[in-house]
C-alpha positions in Angstrom: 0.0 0.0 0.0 1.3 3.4 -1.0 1.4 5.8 1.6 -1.1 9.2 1.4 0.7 12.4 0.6 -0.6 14.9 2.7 -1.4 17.7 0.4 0.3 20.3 3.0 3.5 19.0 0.8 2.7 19.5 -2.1 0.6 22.6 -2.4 1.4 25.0 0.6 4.3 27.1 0.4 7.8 25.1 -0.1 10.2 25.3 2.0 13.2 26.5 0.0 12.9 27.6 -3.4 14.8 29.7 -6.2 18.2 29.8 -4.7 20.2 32.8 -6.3 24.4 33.3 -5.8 24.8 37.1 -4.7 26.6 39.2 -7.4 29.4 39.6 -5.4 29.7 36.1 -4.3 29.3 36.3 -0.5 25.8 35.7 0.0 22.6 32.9 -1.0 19.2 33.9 -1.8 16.3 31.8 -2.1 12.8 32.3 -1.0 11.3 30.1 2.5 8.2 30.6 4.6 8.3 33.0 7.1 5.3 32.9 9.3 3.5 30.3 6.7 3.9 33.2 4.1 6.7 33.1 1.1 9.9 35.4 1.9 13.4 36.4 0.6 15.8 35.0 3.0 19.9 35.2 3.1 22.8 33.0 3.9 26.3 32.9 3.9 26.9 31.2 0.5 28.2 27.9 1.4 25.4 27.9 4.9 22.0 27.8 4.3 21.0 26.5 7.4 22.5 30.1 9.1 19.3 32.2 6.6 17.7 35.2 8.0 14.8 37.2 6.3 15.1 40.1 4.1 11.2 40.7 3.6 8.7 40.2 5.8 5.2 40.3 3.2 2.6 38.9 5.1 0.3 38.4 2.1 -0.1 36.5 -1.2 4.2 35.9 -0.2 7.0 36.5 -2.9 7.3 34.7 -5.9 10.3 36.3 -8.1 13.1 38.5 -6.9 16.1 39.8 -8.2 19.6 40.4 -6.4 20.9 44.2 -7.5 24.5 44.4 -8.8 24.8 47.4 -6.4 25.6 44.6 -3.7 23.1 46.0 -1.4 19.6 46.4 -2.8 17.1 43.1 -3.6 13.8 43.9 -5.5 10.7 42.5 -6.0 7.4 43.0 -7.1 4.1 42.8 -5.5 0.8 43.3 -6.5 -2.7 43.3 -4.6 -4.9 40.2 -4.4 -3.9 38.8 -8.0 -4.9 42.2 -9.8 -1.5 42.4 -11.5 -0.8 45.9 -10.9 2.6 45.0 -9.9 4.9 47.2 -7.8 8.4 47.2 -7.1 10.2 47.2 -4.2 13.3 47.7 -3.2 15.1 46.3 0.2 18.2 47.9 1.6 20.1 44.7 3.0 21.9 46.6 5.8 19.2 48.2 7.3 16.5 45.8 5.8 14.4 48.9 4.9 11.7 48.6 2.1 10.7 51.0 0.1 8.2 50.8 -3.1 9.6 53.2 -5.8 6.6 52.5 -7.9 3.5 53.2 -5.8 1.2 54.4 -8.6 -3.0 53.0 -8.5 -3.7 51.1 -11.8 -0.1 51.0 -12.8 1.9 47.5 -13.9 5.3 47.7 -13.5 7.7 45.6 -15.4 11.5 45.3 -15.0 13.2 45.5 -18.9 16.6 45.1 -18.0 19.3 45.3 -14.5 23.4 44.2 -15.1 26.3 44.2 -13.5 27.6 46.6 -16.3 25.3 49.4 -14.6 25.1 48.0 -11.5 23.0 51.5 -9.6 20.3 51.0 -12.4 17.2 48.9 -13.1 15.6 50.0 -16.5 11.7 49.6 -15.9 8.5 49.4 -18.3 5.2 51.3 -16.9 1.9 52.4 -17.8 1.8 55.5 -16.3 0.6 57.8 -18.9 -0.8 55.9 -21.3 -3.1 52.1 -19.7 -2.1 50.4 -22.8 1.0 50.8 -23.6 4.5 51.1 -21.0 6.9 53.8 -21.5 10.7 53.4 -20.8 12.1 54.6 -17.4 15.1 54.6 -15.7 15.2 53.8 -11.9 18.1 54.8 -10.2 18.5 52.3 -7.3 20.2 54.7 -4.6 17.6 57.4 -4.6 14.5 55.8 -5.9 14.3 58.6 -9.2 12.9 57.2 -11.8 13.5 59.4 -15.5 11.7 58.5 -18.5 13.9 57.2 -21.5 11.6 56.7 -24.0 7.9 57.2 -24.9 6.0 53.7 -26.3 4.8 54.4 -30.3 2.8 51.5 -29.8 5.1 48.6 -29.0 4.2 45.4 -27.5 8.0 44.4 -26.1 10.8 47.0 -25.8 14.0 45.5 -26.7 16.9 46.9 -24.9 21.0 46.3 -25.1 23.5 45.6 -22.1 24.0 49.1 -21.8 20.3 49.8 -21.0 19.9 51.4 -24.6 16.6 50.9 -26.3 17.2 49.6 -29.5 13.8 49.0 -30.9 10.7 47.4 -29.9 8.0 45.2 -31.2 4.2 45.9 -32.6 1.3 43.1 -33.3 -0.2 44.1 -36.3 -3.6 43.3 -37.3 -3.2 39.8 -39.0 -1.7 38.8 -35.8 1.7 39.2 -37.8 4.6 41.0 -35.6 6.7 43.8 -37.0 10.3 44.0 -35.0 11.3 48.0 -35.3 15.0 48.9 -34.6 16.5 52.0 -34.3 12.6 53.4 -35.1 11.8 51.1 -38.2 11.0 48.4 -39.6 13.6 45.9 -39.3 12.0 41.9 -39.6 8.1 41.4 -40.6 7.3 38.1 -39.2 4.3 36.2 -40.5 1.7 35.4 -37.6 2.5 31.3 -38.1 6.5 32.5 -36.4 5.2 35.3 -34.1 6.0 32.1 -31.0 9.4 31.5 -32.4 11.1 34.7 -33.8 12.5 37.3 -31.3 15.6 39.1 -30.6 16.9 38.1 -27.2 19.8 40.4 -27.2 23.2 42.4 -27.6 26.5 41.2 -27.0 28.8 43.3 -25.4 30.0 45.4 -28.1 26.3 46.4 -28.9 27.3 45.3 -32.6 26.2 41.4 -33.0 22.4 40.6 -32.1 21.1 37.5 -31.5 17.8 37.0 -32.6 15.8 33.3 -32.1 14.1 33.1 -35.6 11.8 30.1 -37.4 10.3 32.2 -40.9 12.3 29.7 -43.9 12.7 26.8 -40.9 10.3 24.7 -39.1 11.3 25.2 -35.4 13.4 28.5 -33.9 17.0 28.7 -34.9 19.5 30.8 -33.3 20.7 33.6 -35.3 24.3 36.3 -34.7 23.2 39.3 -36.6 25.8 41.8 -37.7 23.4 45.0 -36.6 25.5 47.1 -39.1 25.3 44.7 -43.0 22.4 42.4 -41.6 23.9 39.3 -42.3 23.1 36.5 -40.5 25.2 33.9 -39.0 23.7 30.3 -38.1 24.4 29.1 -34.4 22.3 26.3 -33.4 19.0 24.6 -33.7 16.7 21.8 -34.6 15.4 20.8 -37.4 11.7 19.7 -35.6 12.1 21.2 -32.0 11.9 24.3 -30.8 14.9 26.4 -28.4 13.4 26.2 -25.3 16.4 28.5 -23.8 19.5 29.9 -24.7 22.6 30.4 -22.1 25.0 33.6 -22.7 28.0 34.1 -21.0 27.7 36.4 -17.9 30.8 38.6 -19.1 30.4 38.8 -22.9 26.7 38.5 -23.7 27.7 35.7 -26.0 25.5 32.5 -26.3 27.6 29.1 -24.9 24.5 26.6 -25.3 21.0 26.2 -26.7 18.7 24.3 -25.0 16.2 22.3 -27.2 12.4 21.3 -26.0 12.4 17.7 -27.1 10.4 15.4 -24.6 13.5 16.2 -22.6 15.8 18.7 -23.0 19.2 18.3 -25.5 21.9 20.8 -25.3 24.1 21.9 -27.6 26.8 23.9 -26.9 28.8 27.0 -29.0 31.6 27.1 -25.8 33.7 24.4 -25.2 34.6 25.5 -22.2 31.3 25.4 -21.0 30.4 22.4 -22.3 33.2 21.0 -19.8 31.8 22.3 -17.1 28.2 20.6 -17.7 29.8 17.7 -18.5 31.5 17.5 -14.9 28.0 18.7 -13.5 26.3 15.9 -14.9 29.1 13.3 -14.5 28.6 14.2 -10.6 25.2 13.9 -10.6 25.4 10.7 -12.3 27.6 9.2 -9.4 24.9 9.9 -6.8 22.0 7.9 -8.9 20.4 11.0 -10.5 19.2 11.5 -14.0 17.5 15.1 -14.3 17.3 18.0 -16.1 19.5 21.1 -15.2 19.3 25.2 -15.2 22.4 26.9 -13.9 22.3 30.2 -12.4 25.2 32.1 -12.9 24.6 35.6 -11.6 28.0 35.6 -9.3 30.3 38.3 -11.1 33.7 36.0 -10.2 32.0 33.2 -12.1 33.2 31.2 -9.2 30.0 30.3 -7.7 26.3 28.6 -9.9 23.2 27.6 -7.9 21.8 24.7 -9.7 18.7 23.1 -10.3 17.9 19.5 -11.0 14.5 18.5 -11.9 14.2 14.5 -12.3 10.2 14.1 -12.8 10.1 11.7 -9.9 11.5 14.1 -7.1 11.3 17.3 -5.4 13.6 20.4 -6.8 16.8 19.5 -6.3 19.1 22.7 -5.9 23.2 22.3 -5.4 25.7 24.4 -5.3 29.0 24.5 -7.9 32.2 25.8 -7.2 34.1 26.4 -10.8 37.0 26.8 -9.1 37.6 23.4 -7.6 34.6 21.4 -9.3 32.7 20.5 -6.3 29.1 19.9 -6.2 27.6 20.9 -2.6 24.0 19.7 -2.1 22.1 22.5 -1.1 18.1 21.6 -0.3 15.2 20.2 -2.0 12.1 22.5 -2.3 10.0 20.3 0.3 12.3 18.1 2.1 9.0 16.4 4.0 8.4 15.2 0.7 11.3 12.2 1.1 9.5 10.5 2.5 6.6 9.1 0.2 7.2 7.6 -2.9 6.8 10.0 -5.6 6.0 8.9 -9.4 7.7 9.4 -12.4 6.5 11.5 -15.2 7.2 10.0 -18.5 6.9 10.6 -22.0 4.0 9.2 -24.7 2.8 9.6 -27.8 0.4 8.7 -30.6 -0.9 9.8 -33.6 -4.2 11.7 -33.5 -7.4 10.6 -35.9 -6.3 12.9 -38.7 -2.8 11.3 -38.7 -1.0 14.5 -36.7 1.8 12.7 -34.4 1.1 14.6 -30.6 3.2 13.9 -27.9 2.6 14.1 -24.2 3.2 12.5 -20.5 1.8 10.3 -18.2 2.5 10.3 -14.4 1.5 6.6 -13.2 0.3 5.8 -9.6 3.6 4.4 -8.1 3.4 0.3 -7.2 0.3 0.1 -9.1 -0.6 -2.4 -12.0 -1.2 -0.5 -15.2 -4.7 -2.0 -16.0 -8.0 -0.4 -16.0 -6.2 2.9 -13.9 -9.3 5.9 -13.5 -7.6 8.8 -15.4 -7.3 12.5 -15.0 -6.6 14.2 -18.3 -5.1 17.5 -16.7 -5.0 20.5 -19.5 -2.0 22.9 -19.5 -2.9 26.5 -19.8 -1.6 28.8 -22.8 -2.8 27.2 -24.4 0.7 29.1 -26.1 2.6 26.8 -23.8 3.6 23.2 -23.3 4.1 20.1 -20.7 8.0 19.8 -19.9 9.3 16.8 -18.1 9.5 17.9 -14.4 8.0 17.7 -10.9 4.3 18.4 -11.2 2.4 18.9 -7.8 -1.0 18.4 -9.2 0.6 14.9 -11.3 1.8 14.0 -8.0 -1.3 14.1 -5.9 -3.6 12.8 -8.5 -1.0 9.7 -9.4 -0.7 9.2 -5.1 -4.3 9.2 -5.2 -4.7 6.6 -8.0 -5.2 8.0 -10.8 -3.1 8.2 -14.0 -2.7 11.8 -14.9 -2.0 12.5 -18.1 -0.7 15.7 -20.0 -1.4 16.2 -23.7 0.8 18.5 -25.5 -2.2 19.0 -27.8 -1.6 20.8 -31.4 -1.4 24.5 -30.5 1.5 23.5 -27.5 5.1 25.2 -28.3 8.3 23.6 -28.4 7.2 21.2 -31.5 7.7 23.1 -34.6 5.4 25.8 -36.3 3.5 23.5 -38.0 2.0 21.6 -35.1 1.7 24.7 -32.9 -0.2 26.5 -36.1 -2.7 23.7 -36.2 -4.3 24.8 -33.4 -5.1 28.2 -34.8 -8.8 28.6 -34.5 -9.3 25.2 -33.5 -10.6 26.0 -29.8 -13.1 23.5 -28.8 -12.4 21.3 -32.5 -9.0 19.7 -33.2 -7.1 21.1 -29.8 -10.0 18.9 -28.0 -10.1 15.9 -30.2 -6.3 15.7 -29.4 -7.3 14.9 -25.7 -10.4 12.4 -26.4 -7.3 10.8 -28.8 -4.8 10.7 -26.0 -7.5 8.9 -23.9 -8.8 6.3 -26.7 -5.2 6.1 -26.9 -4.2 4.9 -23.7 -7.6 3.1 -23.2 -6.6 0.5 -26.2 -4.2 -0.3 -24.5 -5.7 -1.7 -21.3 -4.0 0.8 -19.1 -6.9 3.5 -18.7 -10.5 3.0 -17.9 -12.2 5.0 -20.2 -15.8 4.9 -18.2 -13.6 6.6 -15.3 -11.9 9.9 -16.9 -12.1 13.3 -15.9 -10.8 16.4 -17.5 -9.2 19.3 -15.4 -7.2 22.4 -16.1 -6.6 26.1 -15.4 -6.9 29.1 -18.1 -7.2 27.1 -21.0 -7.0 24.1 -19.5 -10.3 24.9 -17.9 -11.6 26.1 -20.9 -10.9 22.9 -22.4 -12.3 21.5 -18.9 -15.8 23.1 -20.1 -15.6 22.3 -23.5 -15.2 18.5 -22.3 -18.0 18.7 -20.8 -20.2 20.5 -23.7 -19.1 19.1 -26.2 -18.2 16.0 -25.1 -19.9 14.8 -22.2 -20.3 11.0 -22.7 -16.0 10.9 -23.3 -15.6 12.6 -19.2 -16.9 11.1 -16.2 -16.9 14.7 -14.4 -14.9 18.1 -15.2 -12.6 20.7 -13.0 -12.4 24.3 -14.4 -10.0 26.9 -12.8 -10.0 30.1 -14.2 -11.0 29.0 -17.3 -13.5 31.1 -19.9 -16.8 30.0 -20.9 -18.0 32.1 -23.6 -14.6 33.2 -26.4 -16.9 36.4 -27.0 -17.0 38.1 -23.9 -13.5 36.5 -23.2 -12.0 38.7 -26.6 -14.2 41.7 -25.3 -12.8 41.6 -21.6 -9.2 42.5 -19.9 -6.4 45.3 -18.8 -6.1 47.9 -21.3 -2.1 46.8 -21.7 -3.6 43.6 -22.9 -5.2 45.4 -25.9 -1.4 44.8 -28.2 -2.4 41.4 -28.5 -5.8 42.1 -30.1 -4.0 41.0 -33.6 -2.3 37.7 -31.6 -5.8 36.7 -30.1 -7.8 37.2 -33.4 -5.7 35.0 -35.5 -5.2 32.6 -32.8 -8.6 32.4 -31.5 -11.2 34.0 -33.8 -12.1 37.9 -35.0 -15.4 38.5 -33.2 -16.2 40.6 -35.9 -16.0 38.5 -38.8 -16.1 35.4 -36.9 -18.9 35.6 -34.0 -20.6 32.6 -34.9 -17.3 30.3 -34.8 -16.8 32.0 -31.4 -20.1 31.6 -30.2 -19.9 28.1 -31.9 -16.6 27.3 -29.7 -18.0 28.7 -26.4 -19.2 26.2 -23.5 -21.8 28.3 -22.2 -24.2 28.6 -25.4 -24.1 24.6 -25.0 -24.6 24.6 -21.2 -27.5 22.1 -22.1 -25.6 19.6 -23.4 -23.5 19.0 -20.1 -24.8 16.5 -17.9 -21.5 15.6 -16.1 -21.0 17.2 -12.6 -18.6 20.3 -13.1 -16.0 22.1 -10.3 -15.9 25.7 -11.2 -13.2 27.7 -9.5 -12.0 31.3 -10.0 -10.2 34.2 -8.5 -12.4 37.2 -8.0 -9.7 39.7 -9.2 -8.3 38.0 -12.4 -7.7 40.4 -15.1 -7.0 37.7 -17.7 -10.2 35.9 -17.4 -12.6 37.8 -15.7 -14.5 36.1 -12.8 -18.0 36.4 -15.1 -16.8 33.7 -17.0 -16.9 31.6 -14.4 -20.2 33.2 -12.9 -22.6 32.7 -16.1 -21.2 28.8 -16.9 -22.1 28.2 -13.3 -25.3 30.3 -13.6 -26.2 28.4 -16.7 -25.3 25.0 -14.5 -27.6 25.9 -11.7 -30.4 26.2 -14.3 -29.7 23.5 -15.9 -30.3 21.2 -12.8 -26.8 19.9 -13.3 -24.6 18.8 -10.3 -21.6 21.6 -9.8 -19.0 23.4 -7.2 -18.3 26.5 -7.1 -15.6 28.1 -5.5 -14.5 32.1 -5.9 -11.6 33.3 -4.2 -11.7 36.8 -3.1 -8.3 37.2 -3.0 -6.7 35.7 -6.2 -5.9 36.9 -9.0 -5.6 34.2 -12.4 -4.5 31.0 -10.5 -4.0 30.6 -7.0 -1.0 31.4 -4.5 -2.0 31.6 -1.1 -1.8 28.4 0.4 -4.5 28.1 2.5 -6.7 28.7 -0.7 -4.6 26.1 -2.7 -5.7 24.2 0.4 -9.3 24.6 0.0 -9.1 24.1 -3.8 -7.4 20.9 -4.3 -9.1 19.5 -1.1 -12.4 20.2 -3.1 -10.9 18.3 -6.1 -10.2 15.6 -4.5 -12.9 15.1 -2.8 -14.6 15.6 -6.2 -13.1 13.1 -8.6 -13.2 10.6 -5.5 -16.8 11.0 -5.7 -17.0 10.8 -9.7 -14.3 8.1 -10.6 -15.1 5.4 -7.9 -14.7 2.0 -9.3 
């Protein structure tokens, strides 16, 4: 008999998380509960165990920081309840003084650019004068002055060098096309089919090479040196069917050293020997203690003595280590939930099949651990984006539903990134169509071969997923036994219509993708759960947060008013104080205590 997880472990706030080597070497970062709430704690570098707090947030916690090159300052941003109108915040780590530098109402901060090359500087995007579009300032750390550097004609992304010069920016045009502008013009038109996979992620040092990421003539993103003077480009790396999933430049020179490719797991190739050396020992050491996993350095130490590490293995918790370049040696640092050692976790691994109009889609399963593979109840849980994709990895939500005995399956349906143009392009317009017959595939799939119960499946997801959670359930209902929506939208008209003005640049992006609701309101209206609320007759879990600014909470209000009218069983939780997911744990708590509770009720045997 397995042992229960107690869901404490696996959805309330970790215990370590996102450790980050100071720029100057001394000090580690990472975030920890203090008081049962997310923090930014510090450590000497090689003594975790000796961490104090730098923040004290007693709210939704801290999720992303950033370590200043100044040596003294941390940021991080904060919003209120999930509304997105992020703040930042600066913390003096002598006096452990916190100040916000960007206290405006309706305002979104976002930080553009900070490097140890202007190390008293943090180049920030915001909204202050105009909803919809952010304007260029420049924050000087010391004095909290922020001076504006460049007014926005209209572009989505400002794209910025190491020396914090803005060097262009890019605009969504109508056809969901993207037009990247340098130095004020025109300088790549990309065709709305390559807007995913063609960007320019950078400068070098010199300010003279770009590197752009670029799939127009090639099937997946292929990294690209561009002389910014002639134009002419210079092939690094890439595959032929995957796309880069990352890219890792040097820390001194801006240069790349490796590309990282999003096959079912991640292949590297590298442009530095050097580099690849070091990896090579990384691995070699990680090998010797029994563990096979993925890897992300962090280099942000300015000596390039000191990387934090993770290690993601699909069957553990996040594994973080230390390396010293100096002398080679791997230190253990801490997983993210250490409680979580003991209970056997499962291991997430990789499928595939070919879909019923020949399309080859590729996916995971997380199996219950110990258990036979015959006749398992399944949970096909959707990944949001849907822009996005399922990487090999720890997965909390896999986790609990595998510990509870189910088979959790993730569908990178067409429309996921990482596979090529061509597949993610097949999902254009194909909300509620193709994208769903991918997942009824994946199960019919599975099912055939004796593994999966297909009188005992439910559907689940957040954003999209839930969407696709609805649509399973309208369109569908005899394929699910029971659906879970979080924050998903029920009707694509009101969904197009809603939002924060700096949401509007994607208008083109979300037409092409999704539909034009002026020439296309009847596929939309065709597409959207709630105008076939009478076909479901499954019980549905609706969950939202009341402050969500991507999906408003009325989508989640009318598909569950439509329910309630309908006679048909259905939950319904709204959280007052979330935003588009959930962070607080007591209200992760409540959610996934509801879920399981729910499918237990839906998928008995």
């Amino acid at each position: 008999m397995i042992a229960e997880i107690p869901r404490p472990l696996l959805f309330a706030s970790p215990q370590r998380l996102k450790p980050e080597v100071s720029p100057d070497g001394t000090r580690l970062f990472f975030l920890a509960p203090d008081d049962g709430v997310l923090n930014l704690w510090t450590a000497p570098v090689d003594d975790p165990d000796a961490a104090t707090p730098v923040t004290r947030d007693r709210g939704r916690g801290i999720r992303a920081y950033g370590v200043c090159h100044d040596d003294r300052t941390v940021f991080f941003l904060r919003d209120a309840g999930g509304d997105e109108g992020w703040r930042l915040h600066l913390v003096d780590l002598a006096t452990r003084e916190e100040r916000c530098v960007t206290p405006y109402p309706k305002v979104q901060t976002r930080v553009l650019a900070h490097n140890r090359w202007h190390p008293d500087t943090i180049l920030l995007g915001l909204n202050l004068e105009k909803a919809h579009l952010h304007d260029v300032y420049r924050l000087d750390i010391g004095t909290g002055e922020l001076t504006k550097v460049a007014d926005n004609p209209g572009y989505l992304g400002w794209i910025v060098d190491t020396d914090l010069r803005v060097r262009g920016g890019t605009v969504m045009r109508a056809d969901g096309g993207l037009t990247i502008h340098l130095g004020g013009e025109p300088w790549l038109e990309v065709p709305y089919e390559d807007v995913l996979t063609t960007r320019i992620l950078g400068y070098d040092r010199s300010g003279a090479t770009a590197y752009l990421v670029s799939s127009i003539d090639a099937e997946a993103g292929q990294l690209y040196a561009v002389d910014v003077a002639t134009g002419r480009r210079t092939w690094l790396a890439g595959d032929p069917a995957y796309d880069i999933r990352q890219v890792e430049f040097d820390p001194r020179t801006n240069e790349p050293q490796a590309v990282v490719i999003a096959a079912e797991r991640d292949e590297w190739v590298f442009l530095d020997e050097g580099y690849a050396k070091d990896v090579a020992r990384v691995r070699a050491d990680l090998r010797m203690r029994g563990i096979d996993g993925e890897i992300y350095p962090d280099r942000s130490d300015r000596s390039g003595r000191f990387w934090s590490l993770t290690v993601v293995t699909g069957a553990d918790p996040l594994l973080y280590y230390l390396y010293d370049h100096s002398t080679s040696d791997l230190l253990y640092l801490f997983n993210h939930q250490p409680a979580l050692d003991d209970y056997p976790l499962a291991r997430m691994e990789p499928f595939a099949f070919t879909a019923r109009d020949g399309v080859a889609v590729h996916g995971y399963v997380t199996w219950p651990a110990g258990a036979e593979r015959r006749n398992l109840p399944a949970v096909v849980n959707v990944h949001g984006g849907p822009w996005a994709r399922t990487f090999f990895g720890f997965d909390e939500e896999a986790q609990l539903l595998a510990n509870r005995g189910y088979a959790c399956v993730q569908v990178n349906f067409r429309g996921s990134t990482g596979y090529g143009k061509h597949f993610r392009n097949l999902g254009a317009k194909q909300w509620g169509a193709a994208m769903l017959t991918d997942l009824l595939d994946a199960v019919a799939h599975l099912a055939a071969t004796g593994a999966v119960d297909p009188a005992r499946v439910a559907i689940m997801g957040q954003s999209y997923g839930g969407y696709a959670a609805l649509a399973g359930a309208a369109f569908t209902p005899a394929a699910f036994a029971c659906a879970v929506d979080l924050c998903g939208p029920s009707n694509l008209l009101t969904l197009l219509a809603a939002g924060a003005p700096y949401r509007t640049p994607l208008t083109g992006f979300m037409h092409a993708h999704v539909g034009d609701p002026a020439t296309e309101a009847d596929l939309l209206r065709e597409r959207s759960p709630l105008f076939r609320a009478a076909d479901i007759t499954i019980p549905v879990l609706v969950a939202h947060g009341a402050n969500d600014v991507r999906v408003p909470r009325a989508e989640a209000e009318q598909i569950v008013e439509a329910l309630r009218r309908n006679g048909v069983p259905y939950e319904y939780l709204l959280f007052p104080d979330e935003g588009h997911g959930l962070v607080r744990p007591q209200n992760r708590e409540t959610y996934y205590a509801a879920v399981e509770r729910f499918l237990a009720t839906h998928l008995k045997d």
